[in-house]
N, C-alpha and C positions, 0 to 999 in steps of 0.2 A: 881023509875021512869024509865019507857023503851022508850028509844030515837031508832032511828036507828043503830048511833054506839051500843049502848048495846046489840044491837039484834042480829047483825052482829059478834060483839063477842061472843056474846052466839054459835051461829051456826057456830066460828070457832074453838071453845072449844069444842062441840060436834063434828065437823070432828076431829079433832087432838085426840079425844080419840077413838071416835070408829073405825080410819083406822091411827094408829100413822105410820110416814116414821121412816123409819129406823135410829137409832142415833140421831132422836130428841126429846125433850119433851116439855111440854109447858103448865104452865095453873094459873090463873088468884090467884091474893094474895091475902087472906082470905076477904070476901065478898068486893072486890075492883074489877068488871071487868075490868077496865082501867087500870088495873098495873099488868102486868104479869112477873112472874118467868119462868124463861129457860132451859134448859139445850141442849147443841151439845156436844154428844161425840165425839171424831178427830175419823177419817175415819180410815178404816183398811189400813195396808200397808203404812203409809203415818209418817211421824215424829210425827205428833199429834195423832196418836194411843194410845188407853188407858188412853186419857184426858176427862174429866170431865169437861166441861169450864160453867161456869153461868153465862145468862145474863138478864138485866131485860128489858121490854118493857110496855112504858107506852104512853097507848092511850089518844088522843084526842075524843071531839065528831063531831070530824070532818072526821073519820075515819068512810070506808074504803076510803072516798074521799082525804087525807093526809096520809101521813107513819107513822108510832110510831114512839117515839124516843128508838132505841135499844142501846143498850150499852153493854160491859162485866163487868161482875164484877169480873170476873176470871182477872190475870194479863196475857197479852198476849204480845208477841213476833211478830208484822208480819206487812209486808206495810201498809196492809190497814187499821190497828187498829191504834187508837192514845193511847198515853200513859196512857189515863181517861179512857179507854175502849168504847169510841167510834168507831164507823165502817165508814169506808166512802168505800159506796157501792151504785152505780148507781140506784138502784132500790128502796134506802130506800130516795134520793133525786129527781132528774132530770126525772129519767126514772120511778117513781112511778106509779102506775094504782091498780082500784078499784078493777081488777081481783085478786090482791095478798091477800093473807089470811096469817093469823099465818106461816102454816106451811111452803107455798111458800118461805117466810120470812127468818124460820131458817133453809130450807133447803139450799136457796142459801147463805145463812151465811154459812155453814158446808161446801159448796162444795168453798167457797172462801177460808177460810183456804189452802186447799193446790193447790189453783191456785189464789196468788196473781197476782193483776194486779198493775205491775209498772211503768204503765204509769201515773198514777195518785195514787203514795205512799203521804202517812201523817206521815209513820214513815222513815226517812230518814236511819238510823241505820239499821233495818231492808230492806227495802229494796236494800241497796249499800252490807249486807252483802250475801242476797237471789243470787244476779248478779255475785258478785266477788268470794265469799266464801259460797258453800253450804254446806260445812261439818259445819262451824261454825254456821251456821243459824238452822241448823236442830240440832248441839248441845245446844245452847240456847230456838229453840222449844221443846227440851226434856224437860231442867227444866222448864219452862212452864209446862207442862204436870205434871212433877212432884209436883209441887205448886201446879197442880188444885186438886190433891188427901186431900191434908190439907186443903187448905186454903179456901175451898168454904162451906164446910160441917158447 
């Protein structure tokens, strides 16, 4: 059955292969378009360098007129993730629009990583350590990085 969601996915599945952004990947779980597997590698230069993080997203058919719900399933460290690997990121709620595709999606996921915003943290930890103590916070976003080598494969 080809809905407009389905369609929409399909032709964000074919952007995201044939012009991938950098450091991310993306693509739909085994004949399921509605439910895709992730990946964002942490940025160069940045504490999240050389992580491997996985997320999943699972569409509505109400998309692209609603966001997916994304999630990690990597264990993450940072304001805006909650402890279940949810993201609270403006654009996947409030600031939503039918312009955003897949990759827009996990681009601005990748570029959140190392510009949280904590005006509006979910993980109180993380963010009071981001403010007070960065050495500590980019020591704990190491092991992060470290867990996403094992734990996601």
């Amino acid at each position: 059955m080809s809905t407009p969601a389905r369609k929409r996915l399909m032709r964000d599945f074919k952007m995201l292969e044939q012009d991938p952004p950098a450091g991310i990947n993306g693509s739909p779980q085994d004949n399921n378009i509605m439910l895709w597997n992730a990946f964002i590698f942490g940025p160069d230069d940045s504490p999240w360098d050389g992580g491997t993080f996985k997320l999943s997203l699972q569409f509505s058919e109400d998309y692209p007129n609603k966001p997916p719900r994304v999630r990690f399933v990597s264990r993450m460290f940072h304001p805006n993730i909650y402890l279940d690997g949810r993201i609270c990121l403006d654009i996947l709620q409030n600031q939503w629009t039918p312009v955003y595709d897949c990759a827009a999606i996990l681009i601005s996921i990748q570029s959140l990583l190392c510009d949280p915003n904590t005006n509006s943290y979910v993980n109180s930890e993380a963010a009071l350590m981001y403010s007070e103590n960065k050495r500590e916070y980019n020591r704990r976003v190491r092991d992060a990085v470290e867990q996403s080598w094992t734990n996601d494969l």
